[in-house]
PyMOL commands that place a pseudoatom at each C-alpha (Angstrom):
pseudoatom trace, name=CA, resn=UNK, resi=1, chain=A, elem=C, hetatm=0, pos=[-122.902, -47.653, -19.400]
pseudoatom trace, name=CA, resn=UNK, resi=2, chain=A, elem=C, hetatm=0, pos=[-125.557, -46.958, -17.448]
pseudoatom trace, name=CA, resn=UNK, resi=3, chain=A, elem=C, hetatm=0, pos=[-127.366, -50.046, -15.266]
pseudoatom trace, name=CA, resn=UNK, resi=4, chain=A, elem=C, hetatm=0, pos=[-131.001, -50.077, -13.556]
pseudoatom trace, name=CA, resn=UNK, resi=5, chain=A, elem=C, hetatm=0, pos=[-131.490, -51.919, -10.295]
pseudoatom trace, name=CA, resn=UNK, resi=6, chain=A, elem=C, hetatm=0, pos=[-134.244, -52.277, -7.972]
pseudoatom trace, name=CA, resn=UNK, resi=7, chain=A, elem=C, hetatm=0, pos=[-136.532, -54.787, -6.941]
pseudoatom trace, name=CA, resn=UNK, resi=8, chain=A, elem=C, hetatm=0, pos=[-139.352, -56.872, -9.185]
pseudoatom trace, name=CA, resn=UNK, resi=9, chain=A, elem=C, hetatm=0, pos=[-141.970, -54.350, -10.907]
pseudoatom trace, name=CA, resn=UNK, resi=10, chain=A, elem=C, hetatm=0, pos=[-140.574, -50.649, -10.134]
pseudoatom trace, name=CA, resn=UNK, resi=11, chain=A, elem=C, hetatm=0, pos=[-140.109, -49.544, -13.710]
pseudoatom trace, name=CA, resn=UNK, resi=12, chain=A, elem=C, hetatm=0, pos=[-137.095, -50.244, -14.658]
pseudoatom trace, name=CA, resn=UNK, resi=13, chain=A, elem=C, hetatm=0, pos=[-137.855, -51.373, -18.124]
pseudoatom trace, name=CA, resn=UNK, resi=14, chain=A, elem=C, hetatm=0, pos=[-140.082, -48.581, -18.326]
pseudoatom trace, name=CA, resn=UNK, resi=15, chain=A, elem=C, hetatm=0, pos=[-137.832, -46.146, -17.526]
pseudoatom trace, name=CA, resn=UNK, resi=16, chain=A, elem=C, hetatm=0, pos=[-135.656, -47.250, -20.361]
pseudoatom trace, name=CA, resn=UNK, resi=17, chain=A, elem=C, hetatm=0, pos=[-138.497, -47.161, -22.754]
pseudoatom trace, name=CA, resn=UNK, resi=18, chain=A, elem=C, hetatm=0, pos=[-138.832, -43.485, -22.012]
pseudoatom trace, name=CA, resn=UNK, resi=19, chain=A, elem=C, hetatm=0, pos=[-135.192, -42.789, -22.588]
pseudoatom trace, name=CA, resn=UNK, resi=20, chain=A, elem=C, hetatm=0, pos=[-135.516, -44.570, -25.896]
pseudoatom trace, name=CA, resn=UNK, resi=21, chain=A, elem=C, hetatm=0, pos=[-138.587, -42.709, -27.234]
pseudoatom trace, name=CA, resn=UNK, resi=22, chain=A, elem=C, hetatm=0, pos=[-139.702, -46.096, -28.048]
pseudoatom trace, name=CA, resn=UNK, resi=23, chain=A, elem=C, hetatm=0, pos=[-142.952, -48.039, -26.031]
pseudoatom trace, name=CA, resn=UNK, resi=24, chain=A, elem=C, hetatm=0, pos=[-141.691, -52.014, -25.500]
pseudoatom trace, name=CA, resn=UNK, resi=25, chain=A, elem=C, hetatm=0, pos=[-138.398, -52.577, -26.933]
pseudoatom trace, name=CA, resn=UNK, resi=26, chain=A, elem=C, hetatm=0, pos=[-137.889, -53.479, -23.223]
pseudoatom trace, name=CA, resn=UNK, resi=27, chain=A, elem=C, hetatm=0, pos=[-140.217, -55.638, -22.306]
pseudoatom trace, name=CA, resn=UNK, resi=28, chain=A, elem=C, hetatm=0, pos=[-142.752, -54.484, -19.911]
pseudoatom trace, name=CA, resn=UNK, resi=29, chain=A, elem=C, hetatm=0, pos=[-145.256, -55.700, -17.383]
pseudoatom trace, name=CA, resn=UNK, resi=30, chain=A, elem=C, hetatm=0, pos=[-148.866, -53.989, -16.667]
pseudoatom trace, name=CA, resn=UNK, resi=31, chain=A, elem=C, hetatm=0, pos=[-149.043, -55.443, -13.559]
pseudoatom trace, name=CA, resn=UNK, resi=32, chain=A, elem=C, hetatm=0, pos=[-145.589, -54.953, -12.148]
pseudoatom trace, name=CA, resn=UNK, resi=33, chain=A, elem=C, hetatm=0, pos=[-145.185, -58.973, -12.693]
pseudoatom trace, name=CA, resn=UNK, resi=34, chain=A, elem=C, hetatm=0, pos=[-141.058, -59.887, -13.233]
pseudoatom trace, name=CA, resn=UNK, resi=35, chain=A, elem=C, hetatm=0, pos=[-140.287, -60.052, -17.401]
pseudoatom trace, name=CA, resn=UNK, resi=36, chain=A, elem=C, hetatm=0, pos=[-136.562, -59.105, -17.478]
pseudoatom trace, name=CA, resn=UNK, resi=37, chain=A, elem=C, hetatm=0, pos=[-135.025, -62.365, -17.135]
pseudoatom trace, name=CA, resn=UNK, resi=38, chain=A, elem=C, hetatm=0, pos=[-131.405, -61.317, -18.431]
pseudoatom trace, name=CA, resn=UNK, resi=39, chain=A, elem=C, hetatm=0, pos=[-128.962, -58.631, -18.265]
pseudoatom trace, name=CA, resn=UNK, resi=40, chain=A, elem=C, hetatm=0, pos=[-130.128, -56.728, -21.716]
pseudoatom trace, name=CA, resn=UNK, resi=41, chain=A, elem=C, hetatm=0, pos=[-128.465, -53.715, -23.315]
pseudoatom trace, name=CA, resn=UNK, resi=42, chain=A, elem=C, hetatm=0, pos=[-130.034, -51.268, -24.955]
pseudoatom trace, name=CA, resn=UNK, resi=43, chain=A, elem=C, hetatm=0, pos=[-128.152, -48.677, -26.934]
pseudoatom trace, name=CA, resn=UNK, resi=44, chain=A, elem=C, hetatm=0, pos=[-129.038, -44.923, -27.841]
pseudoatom trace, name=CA, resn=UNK, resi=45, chain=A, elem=C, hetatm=0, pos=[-127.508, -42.013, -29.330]
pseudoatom trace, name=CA, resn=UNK, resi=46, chain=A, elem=C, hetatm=0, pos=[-127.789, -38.711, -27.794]
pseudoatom trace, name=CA, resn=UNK, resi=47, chain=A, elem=C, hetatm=0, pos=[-126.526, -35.325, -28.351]
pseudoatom trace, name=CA, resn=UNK, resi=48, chain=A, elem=C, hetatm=0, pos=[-123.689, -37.122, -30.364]
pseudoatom trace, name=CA, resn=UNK, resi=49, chain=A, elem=C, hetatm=0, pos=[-122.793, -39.765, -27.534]
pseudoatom trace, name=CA, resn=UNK, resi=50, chain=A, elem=C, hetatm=0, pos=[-123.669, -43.562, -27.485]
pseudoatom trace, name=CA, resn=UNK, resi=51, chain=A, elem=C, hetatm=0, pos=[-125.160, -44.628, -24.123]
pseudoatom trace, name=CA, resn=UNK, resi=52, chain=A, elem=C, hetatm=0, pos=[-125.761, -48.685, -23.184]
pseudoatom trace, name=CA, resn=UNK, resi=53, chain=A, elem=C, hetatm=0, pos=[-128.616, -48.435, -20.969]
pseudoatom trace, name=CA, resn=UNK, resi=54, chain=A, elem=C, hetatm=0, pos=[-128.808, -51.653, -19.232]
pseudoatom trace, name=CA, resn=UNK, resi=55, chain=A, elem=C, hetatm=0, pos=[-131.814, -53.408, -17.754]
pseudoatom trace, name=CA, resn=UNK, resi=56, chain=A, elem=C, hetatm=0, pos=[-131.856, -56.002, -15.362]
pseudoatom trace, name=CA, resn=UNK, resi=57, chain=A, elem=C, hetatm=0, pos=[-133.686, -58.605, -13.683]
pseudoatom trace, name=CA, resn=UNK, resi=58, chain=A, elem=C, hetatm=0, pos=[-135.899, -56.944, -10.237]
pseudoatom trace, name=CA, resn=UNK, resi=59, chain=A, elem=C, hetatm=0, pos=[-134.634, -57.901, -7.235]
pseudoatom trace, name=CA, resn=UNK, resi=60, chain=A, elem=C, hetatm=0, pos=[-137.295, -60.001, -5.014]
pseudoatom trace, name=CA, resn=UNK, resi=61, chain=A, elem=C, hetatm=0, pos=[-137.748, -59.002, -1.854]
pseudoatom trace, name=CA, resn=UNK, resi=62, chain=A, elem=C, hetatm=0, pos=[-135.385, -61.037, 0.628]
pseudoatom trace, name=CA, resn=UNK, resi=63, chain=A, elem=C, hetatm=0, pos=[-136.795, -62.802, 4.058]
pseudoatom trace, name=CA, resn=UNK, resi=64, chain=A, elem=C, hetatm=0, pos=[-134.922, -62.411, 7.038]
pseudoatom trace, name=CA, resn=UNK, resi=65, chain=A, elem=C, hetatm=0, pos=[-135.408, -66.115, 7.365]
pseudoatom trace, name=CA, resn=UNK, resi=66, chain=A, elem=C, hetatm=0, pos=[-133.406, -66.536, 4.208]
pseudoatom trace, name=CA, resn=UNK, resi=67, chain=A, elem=C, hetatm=0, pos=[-129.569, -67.736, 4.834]
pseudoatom trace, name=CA, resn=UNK, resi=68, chain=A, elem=C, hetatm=0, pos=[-128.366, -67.129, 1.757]
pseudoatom trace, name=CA, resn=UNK, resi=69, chain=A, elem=C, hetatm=0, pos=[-129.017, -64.242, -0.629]
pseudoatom trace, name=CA, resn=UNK, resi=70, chain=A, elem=C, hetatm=0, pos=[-131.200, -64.976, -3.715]
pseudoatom trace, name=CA, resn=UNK, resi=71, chain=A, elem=C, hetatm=0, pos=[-130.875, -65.925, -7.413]
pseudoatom trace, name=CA, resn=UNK, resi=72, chain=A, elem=C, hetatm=0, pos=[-131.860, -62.492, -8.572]
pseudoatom trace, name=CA, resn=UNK, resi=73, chain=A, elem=C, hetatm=0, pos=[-128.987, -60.916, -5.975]
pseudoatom trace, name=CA, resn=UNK, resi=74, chain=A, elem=C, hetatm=0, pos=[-126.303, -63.491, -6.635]
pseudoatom trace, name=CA, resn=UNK, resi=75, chain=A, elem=C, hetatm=0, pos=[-126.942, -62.445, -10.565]
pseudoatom trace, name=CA, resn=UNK, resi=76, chain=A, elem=C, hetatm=0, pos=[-126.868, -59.183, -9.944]
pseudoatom trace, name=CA, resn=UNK, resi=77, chain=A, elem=C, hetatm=0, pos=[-123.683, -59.107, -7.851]
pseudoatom trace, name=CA, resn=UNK, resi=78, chain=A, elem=C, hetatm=0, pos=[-121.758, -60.965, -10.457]
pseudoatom trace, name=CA, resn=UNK, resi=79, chain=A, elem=C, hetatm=0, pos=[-123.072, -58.755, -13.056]
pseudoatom trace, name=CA, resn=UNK, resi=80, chain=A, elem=C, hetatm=0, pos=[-121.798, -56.047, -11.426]
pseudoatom trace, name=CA, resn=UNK, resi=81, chain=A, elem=C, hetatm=0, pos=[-118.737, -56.601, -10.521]
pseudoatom trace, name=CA, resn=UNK, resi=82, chain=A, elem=C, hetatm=0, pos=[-117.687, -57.686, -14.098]
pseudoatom trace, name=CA, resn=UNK, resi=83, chain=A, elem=C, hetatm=0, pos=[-118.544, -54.811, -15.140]
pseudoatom trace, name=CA, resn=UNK, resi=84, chain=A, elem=C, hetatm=0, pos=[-116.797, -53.437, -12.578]
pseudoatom trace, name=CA, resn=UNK, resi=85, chain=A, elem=C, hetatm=0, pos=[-113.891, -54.881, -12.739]
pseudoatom trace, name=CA, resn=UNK, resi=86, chain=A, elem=C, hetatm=0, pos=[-114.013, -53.663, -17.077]
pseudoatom trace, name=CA, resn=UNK, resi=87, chain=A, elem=C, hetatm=0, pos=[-114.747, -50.571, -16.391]
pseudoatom trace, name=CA, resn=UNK, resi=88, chain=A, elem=C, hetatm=0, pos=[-118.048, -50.309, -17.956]
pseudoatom trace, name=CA, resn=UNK, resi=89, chain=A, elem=C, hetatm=0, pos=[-120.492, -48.275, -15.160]
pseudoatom trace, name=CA, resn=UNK, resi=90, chain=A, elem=C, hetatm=0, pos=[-120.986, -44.561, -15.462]
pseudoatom trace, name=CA, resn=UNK, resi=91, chain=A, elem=C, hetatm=0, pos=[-123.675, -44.444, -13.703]
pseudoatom trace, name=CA, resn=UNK, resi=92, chain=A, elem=C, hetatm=0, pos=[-126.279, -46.728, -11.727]
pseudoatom trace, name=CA, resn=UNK, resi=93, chain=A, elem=C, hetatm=0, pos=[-129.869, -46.168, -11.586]
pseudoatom trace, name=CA, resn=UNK, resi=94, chain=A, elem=C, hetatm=0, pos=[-131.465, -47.282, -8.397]
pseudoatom trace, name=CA, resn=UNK, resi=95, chain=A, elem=C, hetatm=0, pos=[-135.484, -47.531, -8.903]
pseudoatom trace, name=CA, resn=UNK, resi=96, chain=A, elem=C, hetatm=0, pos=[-138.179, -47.503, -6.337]
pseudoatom trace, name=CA, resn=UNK, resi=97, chain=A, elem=C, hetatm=0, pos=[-141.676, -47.308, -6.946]
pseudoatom trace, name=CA, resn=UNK, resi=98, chain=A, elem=C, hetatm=0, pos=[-143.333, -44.326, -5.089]
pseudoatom trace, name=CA, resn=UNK, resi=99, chain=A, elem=C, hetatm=0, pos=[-144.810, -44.283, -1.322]
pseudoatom trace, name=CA, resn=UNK, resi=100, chain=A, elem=C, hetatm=0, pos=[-143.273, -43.420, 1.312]
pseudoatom trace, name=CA, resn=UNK, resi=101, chain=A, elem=C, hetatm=0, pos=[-139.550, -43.706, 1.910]
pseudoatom trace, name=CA, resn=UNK, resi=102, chain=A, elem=C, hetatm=0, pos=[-138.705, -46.719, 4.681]
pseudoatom trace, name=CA, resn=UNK, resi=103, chain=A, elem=C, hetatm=0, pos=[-136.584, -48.737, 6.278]
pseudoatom trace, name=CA, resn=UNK, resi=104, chain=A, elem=C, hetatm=0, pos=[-137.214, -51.532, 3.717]
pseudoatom trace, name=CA, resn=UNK, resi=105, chain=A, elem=C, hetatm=0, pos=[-135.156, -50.027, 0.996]
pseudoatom trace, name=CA, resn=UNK, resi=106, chain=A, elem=C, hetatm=0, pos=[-132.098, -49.746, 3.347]
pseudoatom trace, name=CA, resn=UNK, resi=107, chain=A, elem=C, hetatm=0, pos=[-131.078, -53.444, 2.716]
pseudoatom trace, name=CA, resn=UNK, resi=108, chain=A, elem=C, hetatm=0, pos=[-130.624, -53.178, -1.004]
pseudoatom trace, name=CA, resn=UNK, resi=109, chain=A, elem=C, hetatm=0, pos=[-129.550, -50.067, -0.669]
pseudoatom trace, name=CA, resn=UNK, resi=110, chain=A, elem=C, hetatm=0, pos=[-126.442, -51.520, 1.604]
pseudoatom trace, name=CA, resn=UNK, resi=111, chain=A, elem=C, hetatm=0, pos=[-126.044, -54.685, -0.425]
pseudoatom trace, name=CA, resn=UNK, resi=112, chain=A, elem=C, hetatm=0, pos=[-125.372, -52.362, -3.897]
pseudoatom trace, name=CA, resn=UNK, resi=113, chain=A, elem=C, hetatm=0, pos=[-126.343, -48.717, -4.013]
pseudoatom trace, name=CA, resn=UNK, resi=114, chain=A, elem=C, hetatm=0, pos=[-123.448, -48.284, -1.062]
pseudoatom trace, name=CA, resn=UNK, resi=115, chain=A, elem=C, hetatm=0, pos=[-120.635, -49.823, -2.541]
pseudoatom trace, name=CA, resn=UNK, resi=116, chain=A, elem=C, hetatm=0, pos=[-121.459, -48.580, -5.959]
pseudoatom trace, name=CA, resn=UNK, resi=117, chain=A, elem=C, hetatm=0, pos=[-121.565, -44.767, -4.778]
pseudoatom trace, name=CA, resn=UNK, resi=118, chain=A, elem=C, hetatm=0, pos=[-117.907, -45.468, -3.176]
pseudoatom trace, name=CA, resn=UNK, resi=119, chain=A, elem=C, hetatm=0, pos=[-115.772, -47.847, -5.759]
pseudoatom trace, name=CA, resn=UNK, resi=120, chain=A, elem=C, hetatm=0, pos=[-117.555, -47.520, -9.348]
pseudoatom trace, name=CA, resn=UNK, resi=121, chain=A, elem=C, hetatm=0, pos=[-120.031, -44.667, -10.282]
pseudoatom trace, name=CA, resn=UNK, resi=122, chain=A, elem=C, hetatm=0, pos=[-122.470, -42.325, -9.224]
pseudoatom trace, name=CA, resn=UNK, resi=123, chain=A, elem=C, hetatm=0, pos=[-125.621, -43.565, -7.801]
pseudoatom trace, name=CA, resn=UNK, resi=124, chain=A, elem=C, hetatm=0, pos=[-128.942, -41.708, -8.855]
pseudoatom trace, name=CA, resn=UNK, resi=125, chain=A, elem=C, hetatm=0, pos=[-132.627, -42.781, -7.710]
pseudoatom trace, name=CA, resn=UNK, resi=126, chain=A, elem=C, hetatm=0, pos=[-135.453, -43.050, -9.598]
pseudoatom trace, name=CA, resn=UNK, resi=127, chain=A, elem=C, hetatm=0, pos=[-138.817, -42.721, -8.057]
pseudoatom trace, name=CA, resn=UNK, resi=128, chain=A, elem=C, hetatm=0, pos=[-141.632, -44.349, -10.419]
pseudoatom trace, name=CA, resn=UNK, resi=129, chain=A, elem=C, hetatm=0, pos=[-145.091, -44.017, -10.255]
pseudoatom trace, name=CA, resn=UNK, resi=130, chain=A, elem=C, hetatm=0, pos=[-145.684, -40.609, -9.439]
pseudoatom trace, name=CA, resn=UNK, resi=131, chain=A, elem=C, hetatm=0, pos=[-148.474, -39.730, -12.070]
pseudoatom trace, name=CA, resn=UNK, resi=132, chain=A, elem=C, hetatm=0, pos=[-150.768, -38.323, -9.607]
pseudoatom trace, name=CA, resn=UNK, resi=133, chain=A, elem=C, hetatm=0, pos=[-148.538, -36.400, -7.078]
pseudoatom trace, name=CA, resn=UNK, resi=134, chain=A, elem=C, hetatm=0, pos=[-149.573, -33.081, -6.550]
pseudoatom trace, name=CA, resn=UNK, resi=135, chain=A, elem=C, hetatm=0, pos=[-148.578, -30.154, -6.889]
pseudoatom trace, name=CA, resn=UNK, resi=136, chain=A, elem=C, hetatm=0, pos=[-145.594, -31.754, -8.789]
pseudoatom trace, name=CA, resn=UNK, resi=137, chain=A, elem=C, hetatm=0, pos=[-143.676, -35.146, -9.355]
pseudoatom trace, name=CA, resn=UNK, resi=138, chain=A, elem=C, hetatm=0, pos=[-141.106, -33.537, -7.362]
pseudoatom trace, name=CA, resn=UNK, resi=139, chain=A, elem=C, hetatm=0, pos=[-142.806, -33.020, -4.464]
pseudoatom trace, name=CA, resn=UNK, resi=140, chain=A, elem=C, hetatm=0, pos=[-142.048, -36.572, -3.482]
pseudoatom trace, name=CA, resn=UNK, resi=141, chain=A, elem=C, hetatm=0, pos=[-138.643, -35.947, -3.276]
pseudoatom trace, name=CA, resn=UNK, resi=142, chain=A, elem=C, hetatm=0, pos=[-138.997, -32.966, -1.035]
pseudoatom trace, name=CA, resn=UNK, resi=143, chain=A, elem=C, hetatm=0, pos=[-141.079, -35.093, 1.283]
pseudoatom trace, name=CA, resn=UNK, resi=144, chain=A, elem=C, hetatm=0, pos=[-138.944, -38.015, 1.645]
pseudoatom trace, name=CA, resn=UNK, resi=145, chain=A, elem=C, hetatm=0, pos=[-135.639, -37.438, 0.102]
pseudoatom trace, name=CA, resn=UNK, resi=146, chain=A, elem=C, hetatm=0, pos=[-134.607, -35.994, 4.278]
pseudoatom trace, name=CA, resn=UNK, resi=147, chain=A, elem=C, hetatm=0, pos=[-136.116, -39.077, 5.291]
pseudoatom trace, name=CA, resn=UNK, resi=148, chain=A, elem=C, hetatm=0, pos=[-133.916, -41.051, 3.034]
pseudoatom trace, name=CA, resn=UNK, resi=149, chain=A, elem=C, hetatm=0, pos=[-131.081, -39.374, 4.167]
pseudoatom trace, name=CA, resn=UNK, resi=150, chain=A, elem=C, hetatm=0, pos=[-131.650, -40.181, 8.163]
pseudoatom trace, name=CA, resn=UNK, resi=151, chain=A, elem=C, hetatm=0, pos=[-131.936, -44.123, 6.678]
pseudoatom trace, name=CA, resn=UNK, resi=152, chain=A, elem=C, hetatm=0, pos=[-128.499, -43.527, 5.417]
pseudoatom trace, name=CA, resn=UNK, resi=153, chain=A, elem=C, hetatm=0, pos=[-129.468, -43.612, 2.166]
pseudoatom trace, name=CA, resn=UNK, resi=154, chain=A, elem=C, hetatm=0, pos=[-127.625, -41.467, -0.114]
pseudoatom trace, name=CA, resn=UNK, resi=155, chain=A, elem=C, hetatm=0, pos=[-127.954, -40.530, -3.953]
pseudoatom trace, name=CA, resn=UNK, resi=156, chain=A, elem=C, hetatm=0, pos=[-126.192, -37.965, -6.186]
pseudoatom trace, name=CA, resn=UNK, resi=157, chain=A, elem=C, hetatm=0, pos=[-129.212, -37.017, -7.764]
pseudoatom trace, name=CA, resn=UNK, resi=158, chain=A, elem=C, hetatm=0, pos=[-132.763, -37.770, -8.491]
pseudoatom trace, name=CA, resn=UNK, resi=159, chain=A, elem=C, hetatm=0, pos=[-135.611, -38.287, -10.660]
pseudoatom trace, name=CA, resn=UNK, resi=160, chain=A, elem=C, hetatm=0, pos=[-139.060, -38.335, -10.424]
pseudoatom trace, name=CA, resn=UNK, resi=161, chain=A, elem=C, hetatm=0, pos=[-141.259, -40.261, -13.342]
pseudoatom trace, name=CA, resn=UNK, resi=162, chain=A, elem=C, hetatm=0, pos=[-145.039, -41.329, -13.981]
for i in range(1, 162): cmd.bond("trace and resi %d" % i, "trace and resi %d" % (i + 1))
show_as sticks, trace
zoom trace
């Protein structure tokens, strides 16, 4: 089992369609709008393993005026920790659309990412939207993956996609 998070229009659903070899069996946006309204598995067969790639709803950005944590969160939580709790999570995918790495992404990162890295899986990011990074993809990584790190922000690995 392996679950995508991240926030509303990062390319989660995306992501999965370029695992699958197949454009819009998850239903994508063009315009980063939300269209995953449900926790939906998707399964493939590689290399003579079955893998459940789950997609999930994007988290919206919370206020800090906000008492309570969002629909979207609360979900995602729940979701989570029955899986949890079944051991079903291999691995967790944490997406972020590409810029520069900030203090922004520290909240969700604390609210999930954290707690998933030290009870249930290994915790990987995904940075989207890297098409025109030059020289490489990668070289977004090796400009903010540091800065990550001083955010206290950690991943066991890393991938960077168009």
């Amino acid at each position: 089992n392996v679950i995508f998070i991240g926030e509303v229009g990062v390319g989660k659903s995306s992501i999965i369609n370029l695992i699958l070899g197949v454009d819009n069996r998850a239903t994508t946006s063009c315009d980063g709008a939300p269209c995953t309204t449900g926790f939906t598995p998707y399964d493939i067969a590689l290399w003579g393993t079955t893998y459940r790639l789950w997609d999930t709803p994007g988290l919206h950005e919370s206020s800090r005026f906000t008492l309570s944590a969002p629909p979207s969160e609360r979900a995602l939580k729940k979701f989570l920790r029955e899986k949890y709790l079944a051991g079903e999570i291999d691995l967790v995918v944490y997406c972020s659309r590409a810029g520069k790495a900030h203090s922004s992404m520290t909240s969700p990162y604390k609210t999930f990412g954290k707690p998933i890295r030290e009870f249930a899986a290994p915790l990987v990011i995904a940075v989207t939207d890297l098409e025109n990074m030059q020289p490489a993809m990668d070289t977004w990584w090796v400009r903010n993956g540091r800065r990550l790190e001083n955010l206290g922000l950690e991943f066991d690995g890393h991938a960077c996609v168009t």
